[in-house]
C-alpha positions as CSV (number, residue, x, y, z in Angstrom):
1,X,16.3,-23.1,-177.9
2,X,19.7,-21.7,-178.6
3,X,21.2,-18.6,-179.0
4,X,22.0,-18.8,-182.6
5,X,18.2,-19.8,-183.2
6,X,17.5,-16.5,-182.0
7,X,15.7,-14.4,-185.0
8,X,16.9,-10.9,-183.8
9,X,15.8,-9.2,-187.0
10,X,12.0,-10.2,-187.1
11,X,12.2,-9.8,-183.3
12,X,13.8,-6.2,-183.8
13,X,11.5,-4.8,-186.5
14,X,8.4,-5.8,-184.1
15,X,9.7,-3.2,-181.5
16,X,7.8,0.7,-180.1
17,X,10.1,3.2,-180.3
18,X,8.7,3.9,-176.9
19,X,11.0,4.1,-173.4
20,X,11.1,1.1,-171.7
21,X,13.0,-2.0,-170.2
22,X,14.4,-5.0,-171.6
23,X,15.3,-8.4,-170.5
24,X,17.8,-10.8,-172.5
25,X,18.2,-14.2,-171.5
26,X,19.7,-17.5,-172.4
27,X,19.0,-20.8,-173.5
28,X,18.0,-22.0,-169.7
29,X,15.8,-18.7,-169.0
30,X,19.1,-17.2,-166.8
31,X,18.3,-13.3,-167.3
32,X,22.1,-11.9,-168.5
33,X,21.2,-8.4,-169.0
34,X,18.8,-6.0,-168.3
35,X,18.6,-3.0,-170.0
36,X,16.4,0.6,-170.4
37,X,16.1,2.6,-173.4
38,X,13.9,5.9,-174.7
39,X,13.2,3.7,-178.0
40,X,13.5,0.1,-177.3
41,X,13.4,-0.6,-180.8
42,X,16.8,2.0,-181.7
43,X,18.5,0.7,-178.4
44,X,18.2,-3.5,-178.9
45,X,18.9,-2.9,-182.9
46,X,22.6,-1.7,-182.0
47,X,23.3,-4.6,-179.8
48,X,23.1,-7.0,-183.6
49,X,24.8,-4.0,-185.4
50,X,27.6,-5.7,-187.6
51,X,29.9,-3.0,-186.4
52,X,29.3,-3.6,-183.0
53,X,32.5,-5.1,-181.9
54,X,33.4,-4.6,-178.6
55,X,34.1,-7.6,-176.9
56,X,31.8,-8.1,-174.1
57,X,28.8,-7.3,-176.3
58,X,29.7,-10.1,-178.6
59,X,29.9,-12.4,-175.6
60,X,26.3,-11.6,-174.4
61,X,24.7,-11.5,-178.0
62,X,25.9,-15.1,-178.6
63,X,24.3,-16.0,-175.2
64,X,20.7,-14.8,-176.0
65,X,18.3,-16.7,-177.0
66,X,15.2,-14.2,-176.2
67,X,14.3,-10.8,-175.3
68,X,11.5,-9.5,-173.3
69,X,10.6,-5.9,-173.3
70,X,8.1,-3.8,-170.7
71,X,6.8,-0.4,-172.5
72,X,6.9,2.3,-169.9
73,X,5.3,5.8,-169.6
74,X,8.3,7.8,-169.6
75,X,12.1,7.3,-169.0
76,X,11.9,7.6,-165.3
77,X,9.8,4.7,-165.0
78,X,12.2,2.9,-167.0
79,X,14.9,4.0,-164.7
80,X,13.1,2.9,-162.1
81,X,11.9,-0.5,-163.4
82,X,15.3,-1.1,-164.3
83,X,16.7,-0.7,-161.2
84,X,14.6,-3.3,-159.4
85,X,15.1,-5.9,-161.9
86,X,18.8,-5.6,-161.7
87,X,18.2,-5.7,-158.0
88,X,16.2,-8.8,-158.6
89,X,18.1,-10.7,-160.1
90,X,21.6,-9.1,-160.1
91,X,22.3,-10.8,-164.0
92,X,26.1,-11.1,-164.8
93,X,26.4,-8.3,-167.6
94,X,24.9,-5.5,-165.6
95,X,26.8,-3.1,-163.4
96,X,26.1,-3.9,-159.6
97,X,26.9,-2.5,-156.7
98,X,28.2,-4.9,-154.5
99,X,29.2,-3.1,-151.8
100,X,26.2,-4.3,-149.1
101,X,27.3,-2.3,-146.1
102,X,25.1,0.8,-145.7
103,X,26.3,4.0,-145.2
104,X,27.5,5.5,-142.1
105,X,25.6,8.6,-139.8
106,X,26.1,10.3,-137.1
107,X,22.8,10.0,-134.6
108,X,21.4,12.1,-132.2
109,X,19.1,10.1,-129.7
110,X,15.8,11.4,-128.6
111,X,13.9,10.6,-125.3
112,X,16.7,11.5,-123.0
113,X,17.3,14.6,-121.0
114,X,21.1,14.8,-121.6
115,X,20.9,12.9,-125.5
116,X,24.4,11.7,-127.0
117,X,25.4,11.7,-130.8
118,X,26.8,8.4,-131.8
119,X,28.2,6.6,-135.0
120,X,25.3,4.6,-136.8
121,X,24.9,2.4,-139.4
122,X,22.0,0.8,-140.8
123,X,17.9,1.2,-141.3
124,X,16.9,4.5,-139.9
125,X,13.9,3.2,-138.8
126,X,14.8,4.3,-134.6
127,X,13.4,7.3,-133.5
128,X,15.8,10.7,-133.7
129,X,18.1,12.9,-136.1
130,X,20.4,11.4,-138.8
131,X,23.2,13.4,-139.9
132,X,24.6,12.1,-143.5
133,X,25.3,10.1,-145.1
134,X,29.2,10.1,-144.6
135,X,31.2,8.8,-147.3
136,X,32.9,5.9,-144.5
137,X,33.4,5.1,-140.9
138,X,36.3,7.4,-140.3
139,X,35.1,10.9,-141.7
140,X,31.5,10.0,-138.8
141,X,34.7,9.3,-136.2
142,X,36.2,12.3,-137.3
143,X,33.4,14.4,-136.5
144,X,32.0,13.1,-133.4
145,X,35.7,13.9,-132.3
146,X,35.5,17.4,-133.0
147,X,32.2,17.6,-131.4
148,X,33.6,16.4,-128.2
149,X,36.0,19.0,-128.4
150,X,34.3,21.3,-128.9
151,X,31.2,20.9,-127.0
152,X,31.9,18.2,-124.3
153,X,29.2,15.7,-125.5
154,X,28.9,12.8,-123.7
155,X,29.7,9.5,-125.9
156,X,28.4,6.4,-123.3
157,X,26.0,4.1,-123.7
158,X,22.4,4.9,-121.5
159,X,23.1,1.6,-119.5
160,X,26.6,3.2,-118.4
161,X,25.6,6.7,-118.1
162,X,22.8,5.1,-115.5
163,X,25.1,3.7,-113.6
164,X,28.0,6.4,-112.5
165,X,28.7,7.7,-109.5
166,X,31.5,10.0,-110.4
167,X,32.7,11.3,-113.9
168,X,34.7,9.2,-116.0
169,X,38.2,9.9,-117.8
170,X,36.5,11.6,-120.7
171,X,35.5,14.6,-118.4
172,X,38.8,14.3,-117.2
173,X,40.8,15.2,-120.6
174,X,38.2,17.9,-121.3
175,X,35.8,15.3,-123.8
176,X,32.3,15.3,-121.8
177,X,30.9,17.7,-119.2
178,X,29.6,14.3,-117.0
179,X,25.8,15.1,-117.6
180,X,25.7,11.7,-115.4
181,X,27.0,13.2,-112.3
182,X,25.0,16.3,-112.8
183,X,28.4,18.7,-113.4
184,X,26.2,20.1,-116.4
185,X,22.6,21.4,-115.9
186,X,20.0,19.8,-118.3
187,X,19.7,23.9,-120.2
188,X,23.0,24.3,-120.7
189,X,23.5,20.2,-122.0
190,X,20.4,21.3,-124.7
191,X,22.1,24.3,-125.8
192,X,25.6,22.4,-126.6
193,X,23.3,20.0,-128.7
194,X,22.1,22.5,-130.1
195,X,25.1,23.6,-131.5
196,X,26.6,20.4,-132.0
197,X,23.5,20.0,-134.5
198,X,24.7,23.3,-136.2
199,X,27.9,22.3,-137.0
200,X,26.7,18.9,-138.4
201,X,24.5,21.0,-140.5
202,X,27.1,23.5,-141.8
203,X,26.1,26.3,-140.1
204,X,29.5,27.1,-137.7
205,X,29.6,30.6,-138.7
206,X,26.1,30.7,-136.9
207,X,27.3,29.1,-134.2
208,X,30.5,31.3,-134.0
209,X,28.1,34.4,-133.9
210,X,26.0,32.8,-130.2
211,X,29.7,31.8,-128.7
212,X,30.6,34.9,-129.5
213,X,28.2,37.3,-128.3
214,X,27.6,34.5,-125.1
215,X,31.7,35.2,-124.1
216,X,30.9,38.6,-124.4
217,X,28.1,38.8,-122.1
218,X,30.3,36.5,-119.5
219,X,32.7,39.1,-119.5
220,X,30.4,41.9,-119.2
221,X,28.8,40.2,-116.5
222,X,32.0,39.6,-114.9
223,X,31.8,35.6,-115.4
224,X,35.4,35.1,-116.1
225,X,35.4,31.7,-116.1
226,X,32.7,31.3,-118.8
227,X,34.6,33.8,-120.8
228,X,37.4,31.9,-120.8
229,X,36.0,28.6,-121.6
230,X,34.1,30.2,-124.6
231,X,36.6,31.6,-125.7
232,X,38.6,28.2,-126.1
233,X,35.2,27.3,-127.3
234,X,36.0,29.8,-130.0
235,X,39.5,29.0,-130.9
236,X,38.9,25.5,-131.1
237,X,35.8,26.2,-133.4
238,X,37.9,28.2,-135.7
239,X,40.5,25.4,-135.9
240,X,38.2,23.2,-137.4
241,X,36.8,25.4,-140.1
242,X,40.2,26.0,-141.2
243,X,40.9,22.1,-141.6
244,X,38.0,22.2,-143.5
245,X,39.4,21.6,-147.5
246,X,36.6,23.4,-149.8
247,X,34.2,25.4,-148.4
248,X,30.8,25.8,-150.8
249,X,28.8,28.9,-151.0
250,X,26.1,29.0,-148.6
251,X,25.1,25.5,-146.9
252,X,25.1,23.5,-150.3
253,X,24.3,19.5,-149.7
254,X,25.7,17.8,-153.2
255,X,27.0,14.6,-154.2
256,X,29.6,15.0,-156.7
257,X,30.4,11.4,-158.4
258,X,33.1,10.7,-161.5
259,X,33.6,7.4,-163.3
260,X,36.8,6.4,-165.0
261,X,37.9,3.8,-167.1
262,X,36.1,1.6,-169.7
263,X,34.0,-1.0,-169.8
264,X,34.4,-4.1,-167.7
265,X,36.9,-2.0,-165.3
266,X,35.3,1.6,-164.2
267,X,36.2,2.9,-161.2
268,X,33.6,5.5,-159.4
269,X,34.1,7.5,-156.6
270,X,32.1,9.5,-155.0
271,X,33.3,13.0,-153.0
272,X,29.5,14.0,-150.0
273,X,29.6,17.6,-149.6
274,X,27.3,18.6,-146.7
275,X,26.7,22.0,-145.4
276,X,29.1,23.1,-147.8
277,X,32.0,20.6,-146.1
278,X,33.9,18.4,-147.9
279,X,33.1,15.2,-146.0
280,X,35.2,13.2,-148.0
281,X,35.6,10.5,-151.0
282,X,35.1,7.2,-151.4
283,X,35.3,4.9,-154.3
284,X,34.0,1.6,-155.8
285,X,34.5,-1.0,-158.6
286,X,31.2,-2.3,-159.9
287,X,31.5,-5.9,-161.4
288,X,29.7,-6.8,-164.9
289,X,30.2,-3.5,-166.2
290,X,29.2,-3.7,-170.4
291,X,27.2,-1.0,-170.7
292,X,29.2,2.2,-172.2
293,X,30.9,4.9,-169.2
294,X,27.3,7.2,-169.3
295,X,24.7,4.5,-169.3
296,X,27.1,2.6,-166.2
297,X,27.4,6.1,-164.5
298,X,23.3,6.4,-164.5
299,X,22.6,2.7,-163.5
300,X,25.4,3.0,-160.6
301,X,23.2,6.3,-159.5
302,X,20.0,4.6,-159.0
303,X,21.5,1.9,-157.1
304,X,23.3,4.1,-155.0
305,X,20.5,6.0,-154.1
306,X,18.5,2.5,-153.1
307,X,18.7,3.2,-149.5
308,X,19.9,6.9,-149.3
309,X,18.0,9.9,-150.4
310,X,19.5,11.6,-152.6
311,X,20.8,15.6,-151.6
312,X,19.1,18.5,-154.0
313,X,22.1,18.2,-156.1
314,X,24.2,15.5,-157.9
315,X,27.0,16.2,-159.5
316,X,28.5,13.9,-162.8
317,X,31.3,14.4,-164.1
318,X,29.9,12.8,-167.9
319,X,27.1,14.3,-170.0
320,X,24.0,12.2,-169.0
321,X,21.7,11.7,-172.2
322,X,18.9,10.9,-169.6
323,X,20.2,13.5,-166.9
324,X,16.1,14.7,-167.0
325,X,14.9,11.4,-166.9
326,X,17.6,10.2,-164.3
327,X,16.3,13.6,-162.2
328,X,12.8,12.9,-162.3
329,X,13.2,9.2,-161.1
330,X,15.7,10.4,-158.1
331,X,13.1,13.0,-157.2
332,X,10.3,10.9,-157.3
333,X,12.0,8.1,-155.2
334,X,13.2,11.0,-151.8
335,X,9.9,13.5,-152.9
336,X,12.1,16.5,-153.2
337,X,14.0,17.9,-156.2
338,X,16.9,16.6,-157.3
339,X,19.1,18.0,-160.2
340,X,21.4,15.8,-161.8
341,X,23.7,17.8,-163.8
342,X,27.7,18.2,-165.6
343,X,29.1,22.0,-164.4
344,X,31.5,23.4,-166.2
345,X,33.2,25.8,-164.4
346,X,33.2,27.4,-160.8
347,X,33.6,25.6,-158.0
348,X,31.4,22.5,-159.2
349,X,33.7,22.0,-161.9
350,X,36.7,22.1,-159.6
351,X,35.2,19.6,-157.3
352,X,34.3,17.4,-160.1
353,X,38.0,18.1,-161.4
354,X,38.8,16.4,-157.4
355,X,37.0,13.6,-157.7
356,X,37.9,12.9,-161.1
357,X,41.8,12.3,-159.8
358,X,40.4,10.5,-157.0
359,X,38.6,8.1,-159.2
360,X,41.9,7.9,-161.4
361,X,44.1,7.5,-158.3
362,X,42.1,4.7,-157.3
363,X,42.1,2.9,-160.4
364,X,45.6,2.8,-161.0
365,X,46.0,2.1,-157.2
366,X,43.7,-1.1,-157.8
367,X,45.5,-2.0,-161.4
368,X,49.1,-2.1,-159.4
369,X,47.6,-4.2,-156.3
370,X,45.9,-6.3,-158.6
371,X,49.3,-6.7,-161.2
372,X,51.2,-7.9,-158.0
373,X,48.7,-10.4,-157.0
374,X,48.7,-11.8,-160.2
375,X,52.4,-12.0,-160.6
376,X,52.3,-13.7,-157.0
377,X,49.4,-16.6,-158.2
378,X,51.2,-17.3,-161.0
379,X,54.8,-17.9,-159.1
380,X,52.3,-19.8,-156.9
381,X,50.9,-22.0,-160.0
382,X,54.8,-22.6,-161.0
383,X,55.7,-23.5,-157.9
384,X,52.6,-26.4,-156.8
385,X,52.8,-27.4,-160.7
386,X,49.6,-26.3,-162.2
387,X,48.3,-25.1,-165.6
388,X,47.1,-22.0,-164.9
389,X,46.9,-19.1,-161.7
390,X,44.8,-20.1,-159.3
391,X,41.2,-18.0,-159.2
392,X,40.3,-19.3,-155.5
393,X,41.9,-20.2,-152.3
394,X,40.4,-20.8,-149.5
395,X,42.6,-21.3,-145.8
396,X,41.2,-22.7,-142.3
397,X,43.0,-22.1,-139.1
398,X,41.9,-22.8,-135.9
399,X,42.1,-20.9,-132.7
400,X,40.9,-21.7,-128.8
401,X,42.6,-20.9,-125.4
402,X,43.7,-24.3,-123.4
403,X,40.8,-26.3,-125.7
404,X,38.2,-23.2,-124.4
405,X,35.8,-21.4,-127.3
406,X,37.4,-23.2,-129.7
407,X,36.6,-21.6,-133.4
408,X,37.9,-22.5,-136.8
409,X,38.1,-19.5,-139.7
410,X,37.7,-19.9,-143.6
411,X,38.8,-17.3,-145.6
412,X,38.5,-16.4,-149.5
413,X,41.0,-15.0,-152.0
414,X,40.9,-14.5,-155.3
415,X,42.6,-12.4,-158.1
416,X,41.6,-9.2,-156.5
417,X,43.1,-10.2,-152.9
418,X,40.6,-11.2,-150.0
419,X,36.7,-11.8,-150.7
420,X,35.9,-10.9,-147.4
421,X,31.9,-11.3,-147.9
422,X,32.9,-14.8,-148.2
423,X,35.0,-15.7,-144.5
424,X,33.0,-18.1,-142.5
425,X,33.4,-18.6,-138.7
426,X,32.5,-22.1,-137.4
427,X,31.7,-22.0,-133.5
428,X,33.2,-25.5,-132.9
429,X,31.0,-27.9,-130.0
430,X,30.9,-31.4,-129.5
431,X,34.8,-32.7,-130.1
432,X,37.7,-33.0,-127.1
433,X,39.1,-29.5,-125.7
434,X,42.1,-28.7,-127.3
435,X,41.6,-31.5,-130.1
436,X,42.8,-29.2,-133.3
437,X,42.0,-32.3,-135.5
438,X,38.8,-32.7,-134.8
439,X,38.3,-28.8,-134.8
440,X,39.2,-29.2,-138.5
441,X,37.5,-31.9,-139.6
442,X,34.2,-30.7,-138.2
443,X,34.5,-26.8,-139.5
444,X,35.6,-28.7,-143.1
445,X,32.5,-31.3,-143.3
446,X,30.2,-28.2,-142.3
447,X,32.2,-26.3,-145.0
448,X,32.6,-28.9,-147.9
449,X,28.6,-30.1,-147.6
450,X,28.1,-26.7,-148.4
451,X,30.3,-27.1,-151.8
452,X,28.8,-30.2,-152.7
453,X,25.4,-28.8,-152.9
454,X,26.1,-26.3,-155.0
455,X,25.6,-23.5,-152.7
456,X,29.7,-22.5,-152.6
457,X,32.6,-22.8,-155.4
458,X,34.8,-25.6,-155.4
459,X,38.2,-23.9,-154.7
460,X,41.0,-24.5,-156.7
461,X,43.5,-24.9,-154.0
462,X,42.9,-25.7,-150.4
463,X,45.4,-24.0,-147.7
464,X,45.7,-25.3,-143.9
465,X,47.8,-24.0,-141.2
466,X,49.7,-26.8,-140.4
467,X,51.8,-29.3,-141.8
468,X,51.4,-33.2,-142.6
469,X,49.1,-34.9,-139.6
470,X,46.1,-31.6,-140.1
471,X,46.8,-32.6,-144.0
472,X,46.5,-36.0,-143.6
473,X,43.4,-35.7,-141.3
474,X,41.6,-32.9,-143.9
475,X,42.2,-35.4,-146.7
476,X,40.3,-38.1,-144.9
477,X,37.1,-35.9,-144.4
478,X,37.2,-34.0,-148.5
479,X,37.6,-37.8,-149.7
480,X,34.5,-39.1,-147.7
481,X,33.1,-35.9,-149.3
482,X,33.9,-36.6,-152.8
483,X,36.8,-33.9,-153.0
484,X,39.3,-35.8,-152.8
485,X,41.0,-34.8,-155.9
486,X,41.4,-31.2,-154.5
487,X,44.6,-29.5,-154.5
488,X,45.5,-29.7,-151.4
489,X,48.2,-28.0,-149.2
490,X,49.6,-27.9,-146.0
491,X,51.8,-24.1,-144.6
492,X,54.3,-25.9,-142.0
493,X,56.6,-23.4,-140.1
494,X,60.2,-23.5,-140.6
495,X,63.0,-24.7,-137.8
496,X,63.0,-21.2,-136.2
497,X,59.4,-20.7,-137.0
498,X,60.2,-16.9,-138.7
499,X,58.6,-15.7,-141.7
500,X,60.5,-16.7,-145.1
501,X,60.9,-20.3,-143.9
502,X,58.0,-21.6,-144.5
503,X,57.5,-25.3,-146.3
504,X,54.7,-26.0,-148.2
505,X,53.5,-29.4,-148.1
506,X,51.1,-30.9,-151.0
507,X,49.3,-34.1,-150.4
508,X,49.9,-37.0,-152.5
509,X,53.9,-35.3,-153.0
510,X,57.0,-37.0,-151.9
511,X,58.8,-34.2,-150.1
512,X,57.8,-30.4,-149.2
513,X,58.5,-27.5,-151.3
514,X,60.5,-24.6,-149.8
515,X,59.9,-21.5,-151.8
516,X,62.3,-19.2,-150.0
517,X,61.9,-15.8,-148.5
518,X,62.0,-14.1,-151.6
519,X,59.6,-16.2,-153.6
520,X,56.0,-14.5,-154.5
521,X,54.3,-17.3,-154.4
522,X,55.1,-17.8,-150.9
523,X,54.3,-14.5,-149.8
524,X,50.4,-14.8,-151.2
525,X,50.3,-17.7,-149.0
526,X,51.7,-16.1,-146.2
527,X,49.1,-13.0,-146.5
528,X,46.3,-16.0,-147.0
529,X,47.5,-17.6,-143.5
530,X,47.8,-14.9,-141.8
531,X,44.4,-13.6,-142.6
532,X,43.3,-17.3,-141.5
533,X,44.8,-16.6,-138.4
534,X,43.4,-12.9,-137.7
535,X,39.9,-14.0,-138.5
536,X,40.0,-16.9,-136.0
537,X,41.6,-15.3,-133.9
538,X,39.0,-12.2,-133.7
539,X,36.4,-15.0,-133.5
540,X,37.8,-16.8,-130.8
541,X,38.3,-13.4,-128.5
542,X,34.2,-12.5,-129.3
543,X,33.2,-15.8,-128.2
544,X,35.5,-16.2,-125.5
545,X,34.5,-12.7,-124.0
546,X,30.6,-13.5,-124.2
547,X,31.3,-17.1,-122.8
548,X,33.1,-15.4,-119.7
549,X,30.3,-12.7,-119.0
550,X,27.8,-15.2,-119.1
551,X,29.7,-18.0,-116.4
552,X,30.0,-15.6,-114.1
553,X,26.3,-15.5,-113.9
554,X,25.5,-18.6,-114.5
555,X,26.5,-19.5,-111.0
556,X,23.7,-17.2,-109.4
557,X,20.7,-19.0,-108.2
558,X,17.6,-18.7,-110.2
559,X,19.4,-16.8,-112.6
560,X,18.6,-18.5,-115.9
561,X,19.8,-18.1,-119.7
562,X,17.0,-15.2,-120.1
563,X,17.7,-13.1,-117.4
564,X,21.4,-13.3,-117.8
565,X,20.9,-11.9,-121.5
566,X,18.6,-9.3,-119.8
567,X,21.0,-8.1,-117.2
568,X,24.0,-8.2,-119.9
569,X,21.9,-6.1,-122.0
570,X,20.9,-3.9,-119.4
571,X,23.7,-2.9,-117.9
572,X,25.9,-3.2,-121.1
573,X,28.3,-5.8,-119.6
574,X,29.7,-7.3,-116.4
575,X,31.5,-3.8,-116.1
576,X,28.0,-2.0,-115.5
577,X,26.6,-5.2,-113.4
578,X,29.9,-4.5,-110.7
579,X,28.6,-0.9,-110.2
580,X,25.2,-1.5,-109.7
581,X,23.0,-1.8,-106.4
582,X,20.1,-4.1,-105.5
583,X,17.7,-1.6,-106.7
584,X,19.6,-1.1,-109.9
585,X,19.0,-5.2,-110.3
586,X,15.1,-4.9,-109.3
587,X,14.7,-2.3,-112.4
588,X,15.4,-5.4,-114.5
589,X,12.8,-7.1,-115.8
590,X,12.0,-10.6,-114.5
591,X,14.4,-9.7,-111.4
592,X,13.0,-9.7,-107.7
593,X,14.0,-8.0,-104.5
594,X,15.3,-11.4,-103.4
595,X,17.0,-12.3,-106.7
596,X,18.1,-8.8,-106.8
597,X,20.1,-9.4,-103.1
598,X,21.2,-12.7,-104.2
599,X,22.7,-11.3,-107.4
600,X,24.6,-8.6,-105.5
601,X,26.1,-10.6,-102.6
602,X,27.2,-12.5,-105.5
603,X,28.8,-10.5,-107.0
604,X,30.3,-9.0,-104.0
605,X,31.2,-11.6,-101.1
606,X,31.7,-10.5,-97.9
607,X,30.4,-6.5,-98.8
């Protein structure tokens, strides 16, 4: 059945005008966009409107060649519904977020006498407090930093807090009061945490009140000491609510998000405000976007809040059609209230006005980045003699130390720069040490069987550190594969081996191109290389460094692959294994008194 075949005016004038969910597809059944309405029938009708012309629409109505619709109960459910379907089965005109990582919190452990806040990221599913969620990485850094400061909580791991016998360097620049060495009784320890946990909350004018009234019964009680260190307490305190950038009324938690742009190129960032602290922004670019800037901004929501409840306000900078609807399904998905509302003026409206230049700022930040990288991919096209710009590079290196944990690196790039979801590391086993060839040709067979079934995309240009034996060899291996008709292209160093001098060399091409320091398209190969390089290299330390903790053991008696893991584990490394004792061992699971002694004389001949 085609698309044109498709008898959208019988179909049409058969639909409720009752909310619900629909479901276009194509000829072979591929869903290519899911949609929800409060009157299916009004909603798909304006999809064939004659004076419907925007371009993407046109493109997906002469795909379809059926629709399916789901009649809900209200526009929450459709909301809802829709959101798992796009979730489902991710179809190519929809918006979708694409950013897998989940987002970052600060966590307080539980089950310890002297707990420790930590960066996390990932399920909440392990027992204790979550503070968040933090809008990336750094502002959770950021925080835990100042908490140090200012309360002196300790940041080790429980395997290396076990295992001290004296306090580390962090109690010596003033960052932990060594709970491990028992400098700090277990009362005082609680009460830090305690307001640690008030600051994550918002509530430092709370906790300026106790320091304050605490240094002023030190004093009284003639306790100079403890005066003095609450009152740095105090200063320091002070100096981070005045870094602070808006302060809300009260201890507001609200997610303020804006969306620029149009459709197919919206930008959306999002500013967290918790406690009444601006946490900070953080923007994305959601791929597939046809629907119009209100219906993208409400689909992006429920998405967004997949994994993260939502806080008791959310504000948009766009009028919302189904702000209730959108409301109800958000409080019905965290079981509190949420609001999802446009302010106008105050202080909402000026943090909406913030994000809003954020969101603009890192649209036309993206636009220039993404002008450039064109400009470079088509210098690059001119210069290896092909029709068009690239739309997919992919570049191997390899990387080992004297032949030892050899691994090779793939890396992606496309006309948005690197498509890091896509790098591949290939642990590489079974070929000579040091033999770089046969490092390449078994991380490209793994690679390129992968490509012929279908499972990756055929690049359009193949880059390999090296020049004309690795080219040579990688030709041999794509042409038993079937590729060998791939562009494919060798990055030799120059004479003196400096940036600018590099020579390109393309199989099947009498002589190697030299682009020159100042050409473009050299310089999108160099950043492709280099990336190569980093990502091997990276790989290559991790494996190396786990390969190293686990020889030194594998030279104990009785010590096999199991215990090795359990000791690593335990003790967090071959650092916490030097410090430990034969009792420490025995605490081990699987690990004897006389495997214990063994281990430690060892570890320590002649002790």
């Amino acid at each position: 059945m085609s698309g044109e075949a498709f008898d959208h005016k019988e179909y049409t004038a058969s639909l409720p005008k009752r909310p619900g969910v629909y479901r276009m597809f194509d000829a072979d059944g591929e869903i290519l966009y899911v949609g929800k309405a409060k009157s299916l029938k009004d909603r798909v009708t304006t999809y064939f409107n004659p004076s419907n012309i925007v371009p993407k629409i046109q493109a997906l109505v002469q795909q379809i060649a059926r629709i399916e619709v789901t009649v809900t109960n209200s526009e929450a459910e459709a909301l809802l519904l829709e959101y798992n379907l796009i979730k489902a089965h991710k179809p190519r005109f929809n918006i979708v977020l694409r950013d897998d990582k989940s987002f970052p919190y600060v966590h307080l452990e539980v089950g310890h006498d002297f707990p420790r806040l930590a960066f996390y990221r990932g399920s909440r599913s392990a027992p204790g407090r979550y503070f968040g969620p933090f809008p990336n990485a750094g502002a959770v850094r950021d925080s835990l930093n100042q908490l140090q400061k200012l309360f002196r909580i300790r940041n080790c791991r429980d395997s290396f807090f076990a295992n001290r016998s004296r306090p580390c360097l962090q109690h010596q620049i003033g960052r932990c009061s060594a709970p491990c060495v028992k400098l700090i009784s277990r009362e005082d320890y609680a009460r830090d945490i305690a307001a640690a946990v008030k600051v994550l909350e918002g509530r430092n004018d709370e906790v300026y009140g106790e320091l304050a009234r605490a240094m002023e019964q030190a004093a009284e009680g003639l306790q100079y000491e403890r005066a003095a260190a609450l009152r740095d307490q105090l200063a320091a305190l002070k100096q981070v609510q005045a870094q602070q950038i808006v302060t809300a009324e009260g201890d507001r938690d609200i997610d303020v998000f804006a969306l620029v742009g149009e459709p197919g190129e919206f930008a959306i960032t999002v500013m967290i405000i918790r406690g009444g602290r601006n946490l900070g922004a953080t923007s994305y670019f959601p791929k597939g976007a046809l629907a119009e800037p209100s219906e993208a901004l409400a689909s992006f929501l429920m998405q967004y809040y997949a994994e993260t409840p939502p806080p008791a306000e959310v504000l948009v900078n766009l009028e919302l059609p189904e702000s209730e609807a959108l409301s109800a399904a958000l409080t019905q998905r965290a079981g509190t209230a949420t609001r999802v509302w446009r302010p106008s003026r105050a202080l909402p409206a000026r943090w909406i006005a913030m994000t809003v230049e954020n969101a603009s700022q890192a649209l036309r930040m993206r636009r220039a980045r993404r002008a450039d990288i064109e400009a470079m991919l088509a210098d690059l096209a001119s210069l290896l003699g092909l029709e068009a710009p690239p739309k997919r590079l992919e570049c191997f290196d390899i990387s080992h130390t004297a032949g030892e944990g050899t691994v090779a690196s793939c890396v992606v790039y496309g006309p948005e720069g690197p498509i890091k979801k896509e790098y591949r590391r290939f642990n590489i086993s079974g070929v000579t040490p040091g033999d770089d060839y046969g490092a390449l040709r078994q991380a490209l067979r793994r690679r390129y069987e992968r490509v012929k079934a279908g499972e990756v995309p055929v690049p359009d240009i193949l880059l390999i550190d090296g020049g004309l034996g690795q080219i040579n060899e990688v030709y041999a291996e794509l042409e038993q594969l079937g590729f060998g008709g791939l562009k494919l292209v060798g990055v030799a160093k120059g004479p003196d081996r400096k940036a600018g001098q590099e020579r390109l060399i393309v199989h099947g091409d009498a002589g190697a191109i030299i682009p020159g320091p100042d050409s473009q398209g050299l310089r999108v190969v160099q950043r492709i290389r280099d990336e190569a390089h980093r990502f091997a290299i990276t790989g290559h330390r991790k494996r190396r460094a786990r390969r190293h903790n686990e020889s030194v053991l594998e030279t104990v008696p009785g010590l096999g692959p199991a215990k090795r893991r359990a000791l690593l584990r335990h003790f967090g490394g071959m650092q916490g294994l030097l410090r430990a004792g034969v009792h420490d061992f025995e605490a081990v699971s699987g690990i004897g008194t006389t495997l214990a002694r063994t281990l430690y004389d060892h570890l320590h001949p002649g002790a």
